[in-house]
N, CA, C and O of each residue as an XYZ file, in Angstrom:
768
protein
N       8.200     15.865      2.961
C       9.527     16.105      3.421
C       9.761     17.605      3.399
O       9.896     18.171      2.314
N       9.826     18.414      4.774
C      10.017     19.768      4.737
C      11.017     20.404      3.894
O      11.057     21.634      3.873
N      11.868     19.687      3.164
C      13.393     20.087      2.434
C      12.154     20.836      1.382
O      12.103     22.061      1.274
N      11.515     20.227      0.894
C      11.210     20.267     -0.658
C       9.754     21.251     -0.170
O       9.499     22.170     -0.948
N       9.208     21.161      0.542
C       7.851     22.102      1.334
C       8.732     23.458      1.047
O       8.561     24.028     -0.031
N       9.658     23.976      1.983
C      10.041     25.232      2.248
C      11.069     25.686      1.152
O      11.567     26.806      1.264
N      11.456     24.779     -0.032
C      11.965     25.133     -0.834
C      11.198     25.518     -2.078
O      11.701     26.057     -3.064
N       9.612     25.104     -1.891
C       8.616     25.797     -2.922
C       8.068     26.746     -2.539
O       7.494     27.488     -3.336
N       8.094     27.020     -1.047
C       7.440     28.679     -0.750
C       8.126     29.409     -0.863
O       7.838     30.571     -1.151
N       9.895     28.742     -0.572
C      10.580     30.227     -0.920
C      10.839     30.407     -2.386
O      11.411     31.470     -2.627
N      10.643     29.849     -3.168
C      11.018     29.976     -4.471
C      10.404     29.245     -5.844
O      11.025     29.233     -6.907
N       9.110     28.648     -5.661
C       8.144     28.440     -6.375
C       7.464     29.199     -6.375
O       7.472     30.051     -5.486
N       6.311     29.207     -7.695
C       5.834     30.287     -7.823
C       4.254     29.533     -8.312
O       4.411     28.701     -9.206
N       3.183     29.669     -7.973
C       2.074     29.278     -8.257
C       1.306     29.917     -8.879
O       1.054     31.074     -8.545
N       0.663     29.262    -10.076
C       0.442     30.136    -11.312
C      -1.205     29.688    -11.835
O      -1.501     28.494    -11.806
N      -2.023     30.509    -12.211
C      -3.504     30.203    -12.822
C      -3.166     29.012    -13.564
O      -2.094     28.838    -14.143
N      -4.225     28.120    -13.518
C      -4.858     26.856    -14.441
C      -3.563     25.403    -13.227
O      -2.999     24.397    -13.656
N      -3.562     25.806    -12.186
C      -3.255     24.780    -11.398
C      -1.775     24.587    -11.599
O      -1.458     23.402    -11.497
N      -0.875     25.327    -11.830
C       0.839     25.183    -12.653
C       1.412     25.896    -11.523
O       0.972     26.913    -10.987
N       2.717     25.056    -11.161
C       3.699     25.691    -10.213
C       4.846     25.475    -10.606
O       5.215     24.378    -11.025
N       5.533     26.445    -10.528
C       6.849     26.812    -11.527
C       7.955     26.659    -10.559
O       8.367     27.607     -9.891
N       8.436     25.458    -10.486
C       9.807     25.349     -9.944
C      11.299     25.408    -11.120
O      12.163     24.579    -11.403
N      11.094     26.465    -11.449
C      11.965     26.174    -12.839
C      13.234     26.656    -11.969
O      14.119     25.824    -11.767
N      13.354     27.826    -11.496
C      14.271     28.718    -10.765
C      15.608     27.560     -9.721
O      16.626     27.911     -9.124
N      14.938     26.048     -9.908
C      15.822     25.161     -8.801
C      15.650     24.067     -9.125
O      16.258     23.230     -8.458
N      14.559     23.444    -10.535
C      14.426     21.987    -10.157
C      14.444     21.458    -11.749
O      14.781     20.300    -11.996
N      14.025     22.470    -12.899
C      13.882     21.415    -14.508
C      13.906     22.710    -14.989
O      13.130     22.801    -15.941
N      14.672     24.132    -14.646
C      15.125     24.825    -15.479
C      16.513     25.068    -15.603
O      17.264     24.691    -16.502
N      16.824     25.891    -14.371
C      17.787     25.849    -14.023
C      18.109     24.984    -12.239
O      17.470     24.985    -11.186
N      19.212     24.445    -12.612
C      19.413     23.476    -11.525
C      20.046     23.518    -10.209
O      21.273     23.567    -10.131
N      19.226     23.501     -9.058
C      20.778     23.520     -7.989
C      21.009     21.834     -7.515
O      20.356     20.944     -6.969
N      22.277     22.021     -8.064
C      22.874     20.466     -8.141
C      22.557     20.124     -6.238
O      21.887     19.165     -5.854
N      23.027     20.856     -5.565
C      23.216     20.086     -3.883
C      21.538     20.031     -3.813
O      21.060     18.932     -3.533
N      20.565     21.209     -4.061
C      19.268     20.603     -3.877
C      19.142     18.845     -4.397
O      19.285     17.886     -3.638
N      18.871     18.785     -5.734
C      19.032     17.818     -6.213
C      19.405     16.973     -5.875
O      18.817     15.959     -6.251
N      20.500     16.815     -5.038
C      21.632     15.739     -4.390
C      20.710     15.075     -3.596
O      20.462     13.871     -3.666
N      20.057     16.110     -2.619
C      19.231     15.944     -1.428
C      18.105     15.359     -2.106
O      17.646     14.514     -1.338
N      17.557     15.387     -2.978
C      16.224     14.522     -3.364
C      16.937     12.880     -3.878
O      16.319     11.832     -3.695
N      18.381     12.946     -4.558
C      18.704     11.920     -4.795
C      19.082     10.995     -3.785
O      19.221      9.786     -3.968
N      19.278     11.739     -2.470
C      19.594     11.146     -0.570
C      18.277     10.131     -0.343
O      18.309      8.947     -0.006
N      16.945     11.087     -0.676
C      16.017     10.697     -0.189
C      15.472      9.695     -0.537
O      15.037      8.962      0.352
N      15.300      9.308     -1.939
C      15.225      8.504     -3.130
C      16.304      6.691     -2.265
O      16.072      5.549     -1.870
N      17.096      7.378     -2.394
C      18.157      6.047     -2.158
C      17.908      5.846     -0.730
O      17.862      4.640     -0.485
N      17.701      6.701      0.475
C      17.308      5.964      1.393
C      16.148      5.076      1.650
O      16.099      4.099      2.398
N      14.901      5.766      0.637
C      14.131      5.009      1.113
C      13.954      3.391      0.037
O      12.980      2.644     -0.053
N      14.775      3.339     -0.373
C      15.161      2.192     -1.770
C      16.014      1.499     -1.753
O      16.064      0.521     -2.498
N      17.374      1.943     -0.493
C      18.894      1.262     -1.044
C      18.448     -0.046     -0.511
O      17.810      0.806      0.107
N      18.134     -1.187     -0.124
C      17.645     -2.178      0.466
C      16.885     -2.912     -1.197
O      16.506     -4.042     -1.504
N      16.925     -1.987     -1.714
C      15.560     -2.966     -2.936
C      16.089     -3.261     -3.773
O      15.409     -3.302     -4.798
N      17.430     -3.610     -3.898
C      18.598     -3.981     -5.229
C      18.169     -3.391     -6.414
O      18.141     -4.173     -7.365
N      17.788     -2.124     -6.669
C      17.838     -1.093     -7.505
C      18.923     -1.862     -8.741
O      19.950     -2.334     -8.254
N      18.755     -2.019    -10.333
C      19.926     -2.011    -10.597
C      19.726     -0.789    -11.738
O      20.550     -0.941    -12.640
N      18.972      0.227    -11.920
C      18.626      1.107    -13.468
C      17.720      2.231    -12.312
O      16.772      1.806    -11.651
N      18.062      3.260    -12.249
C      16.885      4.545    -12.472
C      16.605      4.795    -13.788
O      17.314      4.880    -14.792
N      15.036      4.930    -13.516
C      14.279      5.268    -14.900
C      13.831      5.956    -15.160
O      12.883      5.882    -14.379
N      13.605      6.988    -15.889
C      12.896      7.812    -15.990
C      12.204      8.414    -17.857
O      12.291      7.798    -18.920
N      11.535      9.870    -17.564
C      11.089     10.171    -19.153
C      12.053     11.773    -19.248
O      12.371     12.499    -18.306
N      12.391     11.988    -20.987
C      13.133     13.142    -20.265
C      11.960     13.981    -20.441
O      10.861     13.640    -20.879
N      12.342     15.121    -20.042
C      13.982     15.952    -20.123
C      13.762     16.440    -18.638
O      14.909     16.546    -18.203
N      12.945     16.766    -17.707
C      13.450     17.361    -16.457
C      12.974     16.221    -15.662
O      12.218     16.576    -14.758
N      13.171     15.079    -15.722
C      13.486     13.981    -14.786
C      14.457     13.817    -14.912
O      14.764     13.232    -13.873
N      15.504     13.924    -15.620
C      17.250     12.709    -15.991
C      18.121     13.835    -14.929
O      19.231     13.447    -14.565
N      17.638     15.226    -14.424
C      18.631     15.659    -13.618
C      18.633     14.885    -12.249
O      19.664     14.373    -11.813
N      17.511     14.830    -11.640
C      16.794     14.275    -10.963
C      17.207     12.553    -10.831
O      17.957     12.102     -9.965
N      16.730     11.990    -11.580
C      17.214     10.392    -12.182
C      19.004     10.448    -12.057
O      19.484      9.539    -11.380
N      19.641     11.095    -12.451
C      21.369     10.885    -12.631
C      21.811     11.601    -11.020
O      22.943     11.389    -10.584
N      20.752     12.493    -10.171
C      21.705     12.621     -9.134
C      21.097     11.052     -8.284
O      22.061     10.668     -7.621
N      20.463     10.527     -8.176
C      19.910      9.556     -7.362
C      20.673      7.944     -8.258
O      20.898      6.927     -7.602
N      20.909      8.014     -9.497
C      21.718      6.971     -9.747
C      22.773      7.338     -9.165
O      23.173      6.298     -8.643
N      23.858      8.564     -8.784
C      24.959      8.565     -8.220
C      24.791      7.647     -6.990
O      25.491      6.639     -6.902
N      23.892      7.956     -6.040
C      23.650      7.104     -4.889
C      23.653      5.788     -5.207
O      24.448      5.029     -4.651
N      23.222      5.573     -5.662
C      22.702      3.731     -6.038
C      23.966      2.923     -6.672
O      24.097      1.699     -6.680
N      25.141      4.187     -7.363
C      25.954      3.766     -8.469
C      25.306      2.859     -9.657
O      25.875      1.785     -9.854
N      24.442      3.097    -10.282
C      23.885      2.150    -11.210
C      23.381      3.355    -12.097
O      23.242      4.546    -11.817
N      23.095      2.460    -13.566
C      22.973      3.758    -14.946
C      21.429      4.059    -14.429
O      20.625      3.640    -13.596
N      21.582      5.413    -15.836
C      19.929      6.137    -15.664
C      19.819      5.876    -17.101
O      20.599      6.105    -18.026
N      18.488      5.263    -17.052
C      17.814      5.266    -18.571
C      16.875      5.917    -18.758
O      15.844      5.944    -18.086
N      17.226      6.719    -20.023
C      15.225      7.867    -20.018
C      14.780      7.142    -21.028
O      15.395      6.350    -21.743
N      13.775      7.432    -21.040
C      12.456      6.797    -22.350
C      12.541      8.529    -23.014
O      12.555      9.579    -22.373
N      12.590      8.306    -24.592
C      12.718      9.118    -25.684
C      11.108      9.697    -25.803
O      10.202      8.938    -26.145
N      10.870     11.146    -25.476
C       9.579     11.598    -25.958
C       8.941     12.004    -27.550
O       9.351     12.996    -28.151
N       7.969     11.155    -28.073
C       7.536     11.458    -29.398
C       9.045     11.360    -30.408
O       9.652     12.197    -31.076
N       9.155     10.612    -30.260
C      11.078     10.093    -31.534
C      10.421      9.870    -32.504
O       9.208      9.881    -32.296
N      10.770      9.649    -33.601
C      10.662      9.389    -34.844
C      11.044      7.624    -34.626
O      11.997      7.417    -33.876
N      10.549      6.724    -35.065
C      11.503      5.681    -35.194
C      12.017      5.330    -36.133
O      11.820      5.627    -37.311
N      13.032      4.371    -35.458
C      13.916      4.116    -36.374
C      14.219      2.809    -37.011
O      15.316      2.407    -36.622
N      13.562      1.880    -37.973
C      12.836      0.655    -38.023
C      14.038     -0.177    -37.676
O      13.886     -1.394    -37.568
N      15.238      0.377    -37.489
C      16.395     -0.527    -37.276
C      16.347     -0.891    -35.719
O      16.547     -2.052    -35.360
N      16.083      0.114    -34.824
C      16.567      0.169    -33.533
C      15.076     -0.796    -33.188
O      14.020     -0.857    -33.819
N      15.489     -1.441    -31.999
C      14.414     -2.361    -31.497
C      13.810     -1.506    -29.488
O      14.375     -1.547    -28.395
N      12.630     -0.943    -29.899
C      12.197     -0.339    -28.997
C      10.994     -0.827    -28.357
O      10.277     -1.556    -29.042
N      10.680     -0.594    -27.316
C       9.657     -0.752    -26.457
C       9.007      0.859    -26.630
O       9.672      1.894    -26.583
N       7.888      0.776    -26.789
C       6.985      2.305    -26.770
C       5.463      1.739    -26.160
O       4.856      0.673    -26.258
N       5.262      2.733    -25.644
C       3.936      3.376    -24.903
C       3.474      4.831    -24.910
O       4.303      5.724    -25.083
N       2.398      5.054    -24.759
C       1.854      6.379    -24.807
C       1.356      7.062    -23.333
O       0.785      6.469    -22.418
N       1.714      8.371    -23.383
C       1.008      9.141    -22.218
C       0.553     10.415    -22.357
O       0.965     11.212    -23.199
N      -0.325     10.628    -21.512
C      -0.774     12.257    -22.007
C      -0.425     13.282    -21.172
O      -0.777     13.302    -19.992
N       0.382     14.320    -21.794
C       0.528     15.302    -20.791
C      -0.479     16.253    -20.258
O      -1.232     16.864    -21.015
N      -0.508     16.397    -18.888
C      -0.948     17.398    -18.575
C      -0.985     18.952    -18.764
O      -1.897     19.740    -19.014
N       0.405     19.091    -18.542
C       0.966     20.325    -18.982
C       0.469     20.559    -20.130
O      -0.486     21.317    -20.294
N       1.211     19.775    -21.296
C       0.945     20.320    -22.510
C      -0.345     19.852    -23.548
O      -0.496     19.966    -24.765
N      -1.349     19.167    -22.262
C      -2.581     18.477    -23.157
C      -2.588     18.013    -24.097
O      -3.324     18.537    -24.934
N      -1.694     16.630    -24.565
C      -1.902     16.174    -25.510
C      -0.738     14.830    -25.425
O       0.377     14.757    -24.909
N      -1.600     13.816    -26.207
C      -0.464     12.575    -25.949
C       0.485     12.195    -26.481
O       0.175     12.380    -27.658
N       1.547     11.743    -26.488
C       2.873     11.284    -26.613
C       3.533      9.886    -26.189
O       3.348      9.277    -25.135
N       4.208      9.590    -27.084
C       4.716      8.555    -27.206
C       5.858      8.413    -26.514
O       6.565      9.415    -26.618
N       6.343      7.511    -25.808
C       7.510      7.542    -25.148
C       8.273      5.854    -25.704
O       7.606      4.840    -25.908
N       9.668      5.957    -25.838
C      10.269      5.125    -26.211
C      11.570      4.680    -25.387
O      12.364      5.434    -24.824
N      11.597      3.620    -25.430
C      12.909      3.580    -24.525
C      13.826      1.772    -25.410
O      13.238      0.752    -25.768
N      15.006      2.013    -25.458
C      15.632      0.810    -26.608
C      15.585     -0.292    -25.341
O      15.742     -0.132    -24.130
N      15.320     -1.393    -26.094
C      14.985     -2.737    -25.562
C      16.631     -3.333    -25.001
O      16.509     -4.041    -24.001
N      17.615     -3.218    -25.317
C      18.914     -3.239    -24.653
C      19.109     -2.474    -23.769
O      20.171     -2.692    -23.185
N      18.565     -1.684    -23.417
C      18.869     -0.943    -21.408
C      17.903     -1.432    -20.989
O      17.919     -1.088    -19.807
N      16.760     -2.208    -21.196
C      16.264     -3.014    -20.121
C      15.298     -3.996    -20.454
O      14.502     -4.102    -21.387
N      15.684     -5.004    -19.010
C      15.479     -6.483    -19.565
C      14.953     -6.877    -18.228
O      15.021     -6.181    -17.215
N      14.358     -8.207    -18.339
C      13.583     -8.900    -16.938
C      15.028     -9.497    -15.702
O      14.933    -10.121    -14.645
N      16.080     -9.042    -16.329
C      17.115     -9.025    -15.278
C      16.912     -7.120    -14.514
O      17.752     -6.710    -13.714
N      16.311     -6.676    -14.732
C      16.242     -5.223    -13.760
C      15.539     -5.004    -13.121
O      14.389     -5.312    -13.434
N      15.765     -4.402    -11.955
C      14.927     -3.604    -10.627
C      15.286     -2.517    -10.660
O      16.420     -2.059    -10.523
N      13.970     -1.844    -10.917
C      14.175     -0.381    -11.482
C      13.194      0.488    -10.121
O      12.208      0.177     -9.452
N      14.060      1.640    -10.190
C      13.427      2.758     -9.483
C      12.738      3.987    -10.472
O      13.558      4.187    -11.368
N      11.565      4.871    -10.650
C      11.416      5.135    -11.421
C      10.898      6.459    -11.127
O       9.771      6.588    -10.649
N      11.904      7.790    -11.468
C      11.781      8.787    -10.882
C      11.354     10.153    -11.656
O      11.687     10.414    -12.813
N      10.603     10.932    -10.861
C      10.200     12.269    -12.442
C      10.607     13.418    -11.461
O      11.163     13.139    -10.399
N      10.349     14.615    -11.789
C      10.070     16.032    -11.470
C       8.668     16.126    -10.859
O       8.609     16.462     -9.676
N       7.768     15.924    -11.383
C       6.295     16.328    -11.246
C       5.439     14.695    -11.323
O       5.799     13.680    -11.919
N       4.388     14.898    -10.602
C       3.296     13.933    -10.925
C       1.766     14.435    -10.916
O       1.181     14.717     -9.870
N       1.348     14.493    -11.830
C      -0.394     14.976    -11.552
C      -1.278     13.499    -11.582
O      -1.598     12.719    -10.685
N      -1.444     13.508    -12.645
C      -2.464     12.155    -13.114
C      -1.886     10.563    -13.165
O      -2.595      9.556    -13.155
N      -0.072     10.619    -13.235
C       0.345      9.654    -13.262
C       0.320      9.079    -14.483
O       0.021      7.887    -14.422
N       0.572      9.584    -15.812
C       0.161      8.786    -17.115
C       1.735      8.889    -17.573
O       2.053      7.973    -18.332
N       2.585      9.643    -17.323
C       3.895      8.933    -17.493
C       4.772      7.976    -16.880
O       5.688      7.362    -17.428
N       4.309      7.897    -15.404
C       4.507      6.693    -14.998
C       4.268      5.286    -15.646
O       5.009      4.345    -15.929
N       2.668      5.580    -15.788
C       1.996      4.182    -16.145
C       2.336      3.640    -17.227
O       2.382      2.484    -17.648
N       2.635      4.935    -17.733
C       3.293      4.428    -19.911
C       4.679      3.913    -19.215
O       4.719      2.701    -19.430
N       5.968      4.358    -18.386
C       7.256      3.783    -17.694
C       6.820      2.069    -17.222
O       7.389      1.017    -17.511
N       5.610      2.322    -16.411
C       5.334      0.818    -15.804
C       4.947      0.243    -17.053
O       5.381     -0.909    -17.083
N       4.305      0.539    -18.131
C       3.687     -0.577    -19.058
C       5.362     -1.150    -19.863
O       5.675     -2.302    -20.165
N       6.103      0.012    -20.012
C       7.409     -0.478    -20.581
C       7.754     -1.564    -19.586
O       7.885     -2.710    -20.016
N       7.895     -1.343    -18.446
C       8.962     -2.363    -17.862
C       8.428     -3.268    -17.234
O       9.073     -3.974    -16.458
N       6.741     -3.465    -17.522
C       6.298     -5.027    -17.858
C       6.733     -5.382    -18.875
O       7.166     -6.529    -18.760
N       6.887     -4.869    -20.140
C       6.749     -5.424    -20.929
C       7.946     -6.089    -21.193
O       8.083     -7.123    -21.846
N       8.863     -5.374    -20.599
C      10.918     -5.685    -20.840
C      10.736     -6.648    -19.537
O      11.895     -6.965    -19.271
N      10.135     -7.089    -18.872
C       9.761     -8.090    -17.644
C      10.699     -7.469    -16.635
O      11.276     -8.140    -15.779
N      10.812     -6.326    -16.751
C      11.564     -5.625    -15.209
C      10.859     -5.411    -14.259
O       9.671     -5.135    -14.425
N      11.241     -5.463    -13.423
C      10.138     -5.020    -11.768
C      10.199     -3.597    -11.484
O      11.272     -3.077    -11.175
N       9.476     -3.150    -11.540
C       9.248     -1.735    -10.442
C       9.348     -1.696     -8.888
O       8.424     -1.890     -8.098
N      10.829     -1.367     -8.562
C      11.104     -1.928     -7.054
C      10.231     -0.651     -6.029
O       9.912     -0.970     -4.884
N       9.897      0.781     -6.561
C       9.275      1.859     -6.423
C       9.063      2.865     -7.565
O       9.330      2.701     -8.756
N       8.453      4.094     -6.872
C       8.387      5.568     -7.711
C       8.689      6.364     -6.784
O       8.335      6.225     -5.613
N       9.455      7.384     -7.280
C       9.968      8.715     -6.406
C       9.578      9.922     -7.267
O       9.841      9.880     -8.468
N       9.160     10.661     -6.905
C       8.470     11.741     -7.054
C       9.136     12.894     -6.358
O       9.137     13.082     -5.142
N       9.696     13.636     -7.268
C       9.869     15.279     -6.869
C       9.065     15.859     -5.816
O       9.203     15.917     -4.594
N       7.631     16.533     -7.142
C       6.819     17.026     -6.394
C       5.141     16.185     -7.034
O       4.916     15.996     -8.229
N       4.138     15.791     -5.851
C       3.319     15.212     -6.604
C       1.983     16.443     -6.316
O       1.906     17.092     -5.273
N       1.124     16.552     -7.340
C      -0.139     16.823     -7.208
C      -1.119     16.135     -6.278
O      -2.152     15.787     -6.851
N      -1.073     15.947     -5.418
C      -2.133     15.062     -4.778
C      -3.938     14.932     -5.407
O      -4.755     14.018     -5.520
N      -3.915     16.157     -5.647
C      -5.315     16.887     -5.701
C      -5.962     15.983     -6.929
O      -7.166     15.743     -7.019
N      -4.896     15.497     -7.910
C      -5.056     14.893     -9.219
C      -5.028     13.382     -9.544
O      -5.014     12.804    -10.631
N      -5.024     12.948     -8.371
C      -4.878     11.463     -8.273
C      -4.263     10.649     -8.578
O      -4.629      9.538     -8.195
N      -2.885     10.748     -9.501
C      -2.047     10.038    -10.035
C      -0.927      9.285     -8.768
O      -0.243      8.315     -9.094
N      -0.862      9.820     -7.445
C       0.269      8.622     -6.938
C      -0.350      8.219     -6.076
O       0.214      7.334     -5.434
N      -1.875      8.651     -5.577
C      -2.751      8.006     -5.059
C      -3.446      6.395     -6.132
O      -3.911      5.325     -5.741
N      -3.256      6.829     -7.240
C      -3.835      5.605     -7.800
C      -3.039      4.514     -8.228
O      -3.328      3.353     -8.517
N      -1.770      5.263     -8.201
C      -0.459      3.873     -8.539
C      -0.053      3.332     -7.118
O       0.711      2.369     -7.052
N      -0.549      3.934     -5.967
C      -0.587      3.546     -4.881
C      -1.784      2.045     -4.489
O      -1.535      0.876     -4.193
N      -2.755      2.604     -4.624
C      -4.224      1.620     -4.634
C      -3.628      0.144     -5.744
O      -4.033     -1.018     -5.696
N      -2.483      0.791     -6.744
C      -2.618     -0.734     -7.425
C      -1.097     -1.287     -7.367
O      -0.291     -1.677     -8.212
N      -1.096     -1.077     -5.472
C       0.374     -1.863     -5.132
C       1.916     -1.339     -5.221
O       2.922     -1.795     -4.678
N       1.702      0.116     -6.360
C       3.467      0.600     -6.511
C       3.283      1.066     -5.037
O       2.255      1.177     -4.369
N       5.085      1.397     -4.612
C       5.510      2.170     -3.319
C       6.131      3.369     -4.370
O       7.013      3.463     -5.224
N       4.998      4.285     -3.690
C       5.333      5.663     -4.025
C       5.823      6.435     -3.086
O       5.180      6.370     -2.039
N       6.942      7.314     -3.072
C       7.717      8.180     -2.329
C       7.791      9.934     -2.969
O       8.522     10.085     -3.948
N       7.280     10.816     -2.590
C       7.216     11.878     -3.100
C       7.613     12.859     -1.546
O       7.223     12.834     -0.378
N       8.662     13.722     -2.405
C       9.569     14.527     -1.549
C       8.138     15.569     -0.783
O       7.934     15.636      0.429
N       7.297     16.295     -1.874
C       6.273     16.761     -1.581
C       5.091     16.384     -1.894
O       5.199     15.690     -2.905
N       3.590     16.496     -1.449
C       2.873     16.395     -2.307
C       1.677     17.355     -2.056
O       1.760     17.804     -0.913
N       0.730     17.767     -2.641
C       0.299     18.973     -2.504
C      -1.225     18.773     -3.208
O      -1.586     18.558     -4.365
N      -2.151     19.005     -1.537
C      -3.448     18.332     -1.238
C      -4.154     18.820     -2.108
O      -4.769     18.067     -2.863
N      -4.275     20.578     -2.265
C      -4.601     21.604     -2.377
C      -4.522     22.782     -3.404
O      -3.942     23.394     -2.507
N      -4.557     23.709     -4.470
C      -3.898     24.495     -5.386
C      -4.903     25.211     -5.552
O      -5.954     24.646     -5.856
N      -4.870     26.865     -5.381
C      -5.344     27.560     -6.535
C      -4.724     28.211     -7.525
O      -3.779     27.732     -8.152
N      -5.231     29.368     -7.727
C      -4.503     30.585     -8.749
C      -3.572     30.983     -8.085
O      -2.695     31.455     -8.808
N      -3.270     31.027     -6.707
C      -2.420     32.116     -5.826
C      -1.593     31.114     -4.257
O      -0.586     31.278     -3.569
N      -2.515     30.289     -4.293
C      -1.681     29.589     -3.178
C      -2.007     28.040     -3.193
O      -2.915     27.448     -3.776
N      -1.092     27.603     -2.457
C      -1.370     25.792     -2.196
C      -0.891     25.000     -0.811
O       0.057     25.210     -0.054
N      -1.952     23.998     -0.803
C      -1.371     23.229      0.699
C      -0.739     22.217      0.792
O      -1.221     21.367      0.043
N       0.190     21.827      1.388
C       0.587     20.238      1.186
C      -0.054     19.147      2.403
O      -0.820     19.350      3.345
N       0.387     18.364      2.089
C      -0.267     17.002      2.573
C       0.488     16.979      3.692
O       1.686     17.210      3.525
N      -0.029     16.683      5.187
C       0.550     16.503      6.179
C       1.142     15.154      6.154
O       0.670     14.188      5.554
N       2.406     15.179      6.983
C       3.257     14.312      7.586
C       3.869     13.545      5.838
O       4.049     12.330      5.749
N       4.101     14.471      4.655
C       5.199     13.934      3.434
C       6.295     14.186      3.775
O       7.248     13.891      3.053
């Protein structure tokens, strides 16, 4: 989707070890109407799938996740990264490994925001490998919710993660995705 293409050349910044820094507009500081526009895109290609929960992990998915629940009118639930638990609260947890920060983590999300009554949309900032998704999808088998899709900010193509949740049946939607990366420049995927 050219919105999100020409909004990383003018103002992303591509950085050694494969890292592109959309902080300046997308999980640092925020431009809400950008945002809006990814939450447009999200709900058009979804409003048909009785959505009732956007889901996501935080912290720079829930800006992302809460402008696209505005569309849908339905809540945003994040899954809690590496929490402490709390033997009282009754949680669903799974693990994923970050890329970014090389190393794995636990994600939690309370078993009362979701249940096998939900159709969930399930949305991030970034996708490389897809292992926070898959830890999101293992939760909401496990809460017997459906995954009605995934929406994706910006995806890595190069890294195989929405190519492979693709091959095993999710409908993945990514504003960009990006074939290509070095130290200094990158390509995207024709016709996203």
């Amino acid at each position: 989707m050219k919105f999100m293409e020409e909004r990383i050349l003018k103002d992303g910044q591509v950085c050694p070890g494969e890292i592109l820094k959309v902080d300046s507009f997308l999980n640092h500081q925020l431009d809400l109407p950008f945002l809006g526009e990814i939450g447009k895109t999200f709900y058009e290609r979804y409003k048909d799938a009785g959505i009732t929960k956007v889901v996501t992990v935080e912290t720079s998915g829930i800006p992302i996740a809460c402008m696209t629940a505005l569309c849908f009118g339905v809540p945003v639930v994040f899954a809690k990264k590496s929490r402490k638990r709390d033997p009282a609260e009754d949680l669903y947890v799974s693990t994923a490994h970050s890329y970014t920060h090389k190393r794995n983590f636990n994600i939690t999300l309370s078993r009362k925001y979701l249940t096998a009554k939900d159709k969930v949309l399930l949305v991030d900032d970034f996708m490389a490998r897809g292992e926070a998704m898959r830890a999101l999808i293992s939760i909401c088998h496990t809460a017997g919710a459906e995954v009605a899709g995934i929406g994706i900010a910006i995806e890595k193509g190069f890294q195989g993660g929405g190519d492979g949740l693709r091959s095993h049946g999710y409908d993945v939607t990514s504003c960009a995705v990006i074939d290509r990366m070095d130290d200094t420049s990158l390509v995207f995927r024709p016709g996203t």
